[in-house]
C-alpha positions as CSV (number, residue, x, y, z in Angstrom):
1,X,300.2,66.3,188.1
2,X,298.5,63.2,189.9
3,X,296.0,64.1,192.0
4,X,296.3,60.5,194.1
5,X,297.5,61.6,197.6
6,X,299.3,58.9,199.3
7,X,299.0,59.1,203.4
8,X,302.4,57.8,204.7
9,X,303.1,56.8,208.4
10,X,306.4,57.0,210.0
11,X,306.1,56.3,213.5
12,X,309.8,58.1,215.1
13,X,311.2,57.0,218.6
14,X,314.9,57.5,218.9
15,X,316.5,57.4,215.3
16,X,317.7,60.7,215.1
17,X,320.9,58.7,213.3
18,X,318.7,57.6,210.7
19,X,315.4,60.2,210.3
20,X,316.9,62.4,207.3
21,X,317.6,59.3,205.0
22,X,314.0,58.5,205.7
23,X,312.8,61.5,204.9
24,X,315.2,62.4,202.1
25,X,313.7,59.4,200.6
26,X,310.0,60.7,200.4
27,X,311.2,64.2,199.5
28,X,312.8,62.3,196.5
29,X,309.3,60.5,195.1
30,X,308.2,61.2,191.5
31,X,304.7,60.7,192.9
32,X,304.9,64.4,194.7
33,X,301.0,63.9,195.8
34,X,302.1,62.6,199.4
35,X,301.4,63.1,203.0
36,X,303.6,62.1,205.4
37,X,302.2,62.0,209.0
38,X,305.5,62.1,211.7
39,X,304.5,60.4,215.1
40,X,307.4,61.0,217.3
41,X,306.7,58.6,220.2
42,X,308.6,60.2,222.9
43,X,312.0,60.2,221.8
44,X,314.8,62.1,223.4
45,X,317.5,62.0,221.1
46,X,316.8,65.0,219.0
47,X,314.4,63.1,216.9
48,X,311.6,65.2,217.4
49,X,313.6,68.7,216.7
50,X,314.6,66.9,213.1
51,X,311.0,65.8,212.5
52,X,310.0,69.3,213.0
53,X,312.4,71.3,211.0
54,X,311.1,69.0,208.1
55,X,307.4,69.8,208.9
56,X,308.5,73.8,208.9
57,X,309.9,73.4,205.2
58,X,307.3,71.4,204.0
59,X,304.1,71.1,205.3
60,X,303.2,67.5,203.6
61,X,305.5,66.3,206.8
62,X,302.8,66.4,209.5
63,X,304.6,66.3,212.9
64,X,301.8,64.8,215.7
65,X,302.6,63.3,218.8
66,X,301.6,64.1,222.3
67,X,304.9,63.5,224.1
68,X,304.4,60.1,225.7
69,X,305.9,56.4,224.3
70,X,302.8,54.7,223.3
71,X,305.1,52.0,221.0
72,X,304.8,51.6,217.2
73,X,301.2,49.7,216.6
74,X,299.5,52.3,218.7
75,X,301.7,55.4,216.8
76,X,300.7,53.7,213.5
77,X,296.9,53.3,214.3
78,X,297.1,56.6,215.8
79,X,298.8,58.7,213.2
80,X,296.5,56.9,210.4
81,X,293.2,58.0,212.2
82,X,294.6,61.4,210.6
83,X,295.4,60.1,207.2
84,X,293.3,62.3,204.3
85,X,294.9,59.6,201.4
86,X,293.4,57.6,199.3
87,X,296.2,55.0,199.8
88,X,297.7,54.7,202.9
89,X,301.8,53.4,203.7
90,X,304.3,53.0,206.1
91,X,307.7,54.2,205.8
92,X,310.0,53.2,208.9
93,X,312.1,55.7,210.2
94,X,315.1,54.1,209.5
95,X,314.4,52.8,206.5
96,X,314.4,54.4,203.0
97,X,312.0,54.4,199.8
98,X,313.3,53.8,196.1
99,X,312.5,57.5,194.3
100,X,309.7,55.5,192.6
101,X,308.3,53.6,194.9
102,X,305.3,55.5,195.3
103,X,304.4,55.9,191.6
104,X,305.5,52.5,190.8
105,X,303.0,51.3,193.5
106,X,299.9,53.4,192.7
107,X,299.8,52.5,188.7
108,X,300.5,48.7,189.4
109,X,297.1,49.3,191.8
110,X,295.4,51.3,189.5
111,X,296.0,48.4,187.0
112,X,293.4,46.4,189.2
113,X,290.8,47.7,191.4
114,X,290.2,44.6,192.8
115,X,293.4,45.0,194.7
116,X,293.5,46.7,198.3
117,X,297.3,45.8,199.2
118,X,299.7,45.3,196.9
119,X,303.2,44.8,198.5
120,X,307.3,44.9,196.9
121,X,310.3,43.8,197.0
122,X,312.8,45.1,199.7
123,X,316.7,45.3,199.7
124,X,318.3,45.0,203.0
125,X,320.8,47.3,204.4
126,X,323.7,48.0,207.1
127,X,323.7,50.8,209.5
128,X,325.5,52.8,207.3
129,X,323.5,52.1,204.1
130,X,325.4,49.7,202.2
131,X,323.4,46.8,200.6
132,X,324.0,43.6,202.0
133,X,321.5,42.3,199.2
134,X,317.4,41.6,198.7
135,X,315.3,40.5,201.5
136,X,314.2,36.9,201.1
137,X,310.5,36.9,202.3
138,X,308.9,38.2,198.8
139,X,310.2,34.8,197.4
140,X,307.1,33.2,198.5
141,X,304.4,33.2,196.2
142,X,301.3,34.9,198.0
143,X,298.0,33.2,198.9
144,X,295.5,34.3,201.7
145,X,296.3,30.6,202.9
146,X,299.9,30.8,202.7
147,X,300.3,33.6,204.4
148,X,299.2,32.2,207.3
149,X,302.7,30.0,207.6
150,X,305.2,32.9,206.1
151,X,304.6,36.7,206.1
152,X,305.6,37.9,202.8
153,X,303.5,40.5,202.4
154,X,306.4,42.8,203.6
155,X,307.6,46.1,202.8
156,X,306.8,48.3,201.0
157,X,302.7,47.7,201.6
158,X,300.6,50.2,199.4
159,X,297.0,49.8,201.0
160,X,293.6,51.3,199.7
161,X,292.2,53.5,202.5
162,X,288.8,52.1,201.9
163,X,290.1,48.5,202.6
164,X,292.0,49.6,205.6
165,X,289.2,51.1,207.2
166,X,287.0,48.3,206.8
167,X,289.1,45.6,208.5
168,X,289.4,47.9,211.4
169,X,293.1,49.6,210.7
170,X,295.9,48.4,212.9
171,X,295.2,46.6,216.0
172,X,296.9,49.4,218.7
173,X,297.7,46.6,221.4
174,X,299.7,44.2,220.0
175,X,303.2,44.7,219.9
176,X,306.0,43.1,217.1
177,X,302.9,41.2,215.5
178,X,300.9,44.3,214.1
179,X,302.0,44.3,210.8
180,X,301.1,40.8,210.2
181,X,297.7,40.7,212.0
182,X,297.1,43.7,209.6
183,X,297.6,41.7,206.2
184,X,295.8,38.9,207.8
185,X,293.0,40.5,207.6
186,X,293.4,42.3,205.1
187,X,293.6,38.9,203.3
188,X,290.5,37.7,204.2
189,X,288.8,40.7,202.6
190,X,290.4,42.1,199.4
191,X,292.9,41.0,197.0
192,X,296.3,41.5,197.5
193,X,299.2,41.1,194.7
194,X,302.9,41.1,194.6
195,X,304.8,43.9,192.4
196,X,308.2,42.2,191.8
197,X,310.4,45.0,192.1
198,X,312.5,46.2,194.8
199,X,311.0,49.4,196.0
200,X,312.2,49.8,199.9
201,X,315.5,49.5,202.0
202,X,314.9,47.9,204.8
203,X,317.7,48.7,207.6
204,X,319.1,45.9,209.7
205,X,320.3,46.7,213.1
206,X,321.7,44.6,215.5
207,X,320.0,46.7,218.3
208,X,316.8,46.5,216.7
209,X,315.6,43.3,218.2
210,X,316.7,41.7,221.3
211,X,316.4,38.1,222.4
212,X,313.8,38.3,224.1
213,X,312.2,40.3,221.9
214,X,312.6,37.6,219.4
215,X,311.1,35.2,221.2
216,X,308.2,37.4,221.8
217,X,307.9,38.3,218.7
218,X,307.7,34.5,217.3
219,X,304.7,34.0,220.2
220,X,303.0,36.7,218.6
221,X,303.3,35.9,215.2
222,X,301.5,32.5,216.2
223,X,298.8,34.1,218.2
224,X,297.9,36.6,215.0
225,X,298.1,33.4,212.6
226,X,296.1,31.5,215.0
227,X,293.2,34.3,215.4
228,X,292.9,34.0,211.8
229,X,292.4,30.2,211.7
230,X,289.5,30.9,214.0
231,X,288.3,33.9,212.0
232,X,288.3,31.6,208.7
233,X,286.5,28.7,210.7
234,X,289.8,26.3,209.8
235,X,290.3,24.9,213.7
236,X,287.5,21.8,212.5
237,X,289.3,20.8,210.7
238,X,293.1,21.9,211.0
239,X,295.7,21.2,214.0
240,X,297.6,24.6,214.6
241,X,300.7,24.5,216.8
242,X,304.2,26.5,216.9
243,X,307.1,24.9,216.0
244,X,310.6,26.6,216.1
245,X,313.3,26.0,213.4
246,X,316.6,27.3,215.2
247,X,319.6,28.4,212.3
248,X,322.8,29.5,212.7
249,X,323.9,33.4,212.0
250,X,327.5,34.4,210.3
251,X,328.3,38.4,210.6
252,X,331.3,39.9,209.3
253,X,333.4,41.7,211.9
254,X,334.0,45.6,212.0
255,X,337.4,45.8,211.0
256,X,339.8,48.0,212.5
257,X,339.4,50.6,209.2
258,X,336.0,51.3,210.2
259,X,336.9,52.0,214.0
């Protein structure tokens, strides 16, 4: 058996709909040398009792928490204070891991030691699972300079715990821009390649993300990109400014079979 272990962070608030997918998912790896460490974040609908009920039947599911809603960058740099990995993911806790993601990951990063990220592919999904096809942000090719203009480094992210601990971990106060202030950094330290294969399903929720929210999050996005300019020394000679690209959105309606 592989003796790798593989801290993975699922930060839980309110997706008591969705949990046992997630979790299903990790108890389904071929890579069984895993840790998953549960940060429920104040929720109230029953999430917390399912986390739990996993951590009593297997204690790789680590269920911490102190009650309150600190929001998701603060759960994720608080949960991974407590990984004991030598690798160190994030599974969202309504999304869903291939069996092998975990083993496909870890022997494309063995392959390379120079790596300290290495990132997949990801197949979106409905509310109730079905595939509504493969994300689009992998399409990018990745450079440490292009990543500055488009986050591809998306799901799933397999990251050495000696690289993550170097460029400081997650960043606890930002809000929808966390993940991406992460790989930024991460960029400008270690290597980071792209295993084309799609290896997470990430769920899209109409709920998810609000207006507003969206319009915070694109502010973000640019402030995170924009701290890394400055951290690379690129403002002398490089212009930086936001510019917003509006595009229409076509959804199929519910119809009445699925009332």
């Amino acid at each position: 058996m592989d003796s790798v272990l593989i801290s993975i962070a699922t930060p839980v608030y309110n997706t008591a709909r969705f949990l046992p997918a997630a979790l299903d998912s990790l108890l389904s790896q071929d890579h069984s040398r895993w840790e998953c460490l549960l940060w429920d974040d104040g929720s109230s609908d029953g999430s917390r009792e399912i986390a739990a009920d996993y951590a009593r039947h297997d204690p790789r599911f680590r269920l911490l928490g102190d009650g309150d809603n600190h929001g998701n960058p603060r759960a994720l740099a608080l949960s991974l204070m407590q990984a004991r990995g030598d690798f160190v993911g994030v599974l969202d806790s309504d999304d869903m891991l291939e069996a092998d993601a975990l083993s496909s990951m870890l022997t494309f990063m063995r392959a390379d030691p120079r790596l300290g990220m290495a990132y997949s592919q990801y197949i979106e999904i409905d509310e109730d699972g079905r595939e509504l096809g493969p994300g689009r942000r992998f399409h990018t090719p990745y450079s440490a300079h292009r990543l500055l203009l488009d986050f591809m480094t998306y799901q799933f992210r397999l990251i050495r715990v000696a690289a993550y601990r170097a460029v400081g971990g997650y960043d606890g106060t930002l809000d929808e821009s966390a993940d991406y202030d992460l790989c930024l950094r991460l960029s400008e330290q270690v290597a980071i390649a792209h295993l084309p294969r799609p290896l997470y399903r990430y769920r899209i929720r109409p709920d998810s993300v609000s207006g507003g929210q969206r319009l915070r999050q694109v502010r973000t996005t640019f402030d995170a990109a924009q701290r890394a300019v400055q951290r690379r020394g690129m403002q002398r000679h490089y212009a930086f400014s936001l510019g917003l690209r509006a595009r229409h959105v076509l959804r199929p309606k519910p119809s009445d079979n699925d009332a």
